[in-house]
N, C-alpha and C positions, 0 to 999 in steps of 0.2 A: 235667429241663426237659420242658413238656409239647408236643406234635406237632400241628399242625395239615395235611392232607395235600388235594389235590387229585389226583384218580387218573386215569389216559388220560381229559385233556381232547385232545381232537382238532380238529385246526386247519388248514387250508387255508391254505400259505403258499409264496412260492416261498425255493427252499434247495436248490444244491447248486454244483457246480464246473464241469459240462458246460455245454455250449448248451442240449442238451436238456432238463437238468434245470431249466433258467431259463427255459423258453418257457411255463409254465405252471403254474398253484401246483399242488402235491402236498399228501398225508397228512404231516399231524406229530403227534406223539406224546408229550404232555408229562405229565410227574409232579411233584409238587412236596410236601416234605414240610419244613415250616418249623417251628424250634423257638419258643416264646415263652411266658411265663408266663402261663395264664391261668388261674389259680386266681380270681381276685377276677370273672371273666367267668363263673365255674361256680359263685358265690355268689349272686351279683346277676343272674345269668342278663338281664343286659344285652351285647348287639352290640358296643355301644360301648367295651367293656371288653377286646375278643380283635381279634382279626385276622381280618377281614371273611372269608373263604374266595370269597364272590360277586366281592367288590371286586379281588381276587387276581386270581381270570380271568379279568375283562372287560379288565385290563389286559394281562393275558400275551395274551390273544386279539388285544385290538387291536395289540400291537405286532407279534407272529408274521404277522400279515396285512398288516402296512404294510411292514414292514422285507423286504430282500431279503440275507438271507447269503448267505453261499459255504460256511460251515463249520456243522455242528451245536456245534462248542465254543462259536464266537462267540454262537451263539445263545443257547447255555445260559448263559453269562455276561450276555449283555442280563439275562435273567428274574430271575439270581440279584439281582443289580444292583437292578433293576425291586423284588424282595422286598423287598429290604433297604433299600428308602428309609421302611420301615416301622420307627418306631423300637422297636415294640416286639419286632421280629423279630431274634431274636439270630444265630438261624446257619440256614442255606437248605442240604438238598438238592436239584437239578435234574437230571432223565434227559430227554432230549431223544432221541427217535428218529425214523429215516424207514424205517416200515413197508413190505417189499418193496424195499429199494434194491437187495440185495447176491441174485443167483440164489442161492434157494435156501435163503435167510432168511426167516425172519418180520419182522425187523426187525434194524436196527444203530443206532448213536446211542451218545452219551456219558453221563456222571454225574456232577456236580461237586457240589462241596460247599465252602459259601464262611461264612465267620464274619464278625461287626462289627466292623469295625477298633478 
């Protein structure tokens, strides 16, 4: 199957469990590497044929900035979710992290990996 990936999009959103972490949006740190066939898009070298990669992010952006979690899983699950209304998206990896949360880190966050029912 072929990959279609978005690398550290970077997003301003709020996400975490403290108070403090919720008075203000933070760094998030998203990856997204979704599988889908796009042979017939790398024939026809038409858009309309693959899985937009623009159209991907403006979604994952908007929803990371609207929405307020508590959890990086929940989040990662919104995005996979969000991918996967794409029918021609078979199966979604999501890393989800928050740069600097944990002293002494560069970063913590999850990675799911979700299939089409």
């Amino acid at each position: 199957m072929d990959q279609i990936f978005i690398k550290d999009l970077l997003i301003r959103g709020v996400i975490g469990i403290s108070e403090r972490e919720r008075e203000q949006p933070q760094d998030i740190l998203v990856n997204v590497v979704m599988e889908a066939d796009i042979h017939s898009a790398g024939k026809s070298d038409n858009v309309e044929e693959s899985v937009n990669y623009r159209t991907v992010a403006k979604k994952i952006l908007t929803h990371v900035e609207q929405v307020q979690r508590y959890t990086v899983e929940a989040l990662a699950t919104d995005i996979a979710g969000i991918i996967l209304e794409d029918p021609r998206v078979e199966s979604v990896r999501v890393r989800v992290e928050k740069p600097g949360a944990v002293r002494f880190s560069k970063s913590v966050g999850v990675e799911i990996e979700r299939k089409r029912p």
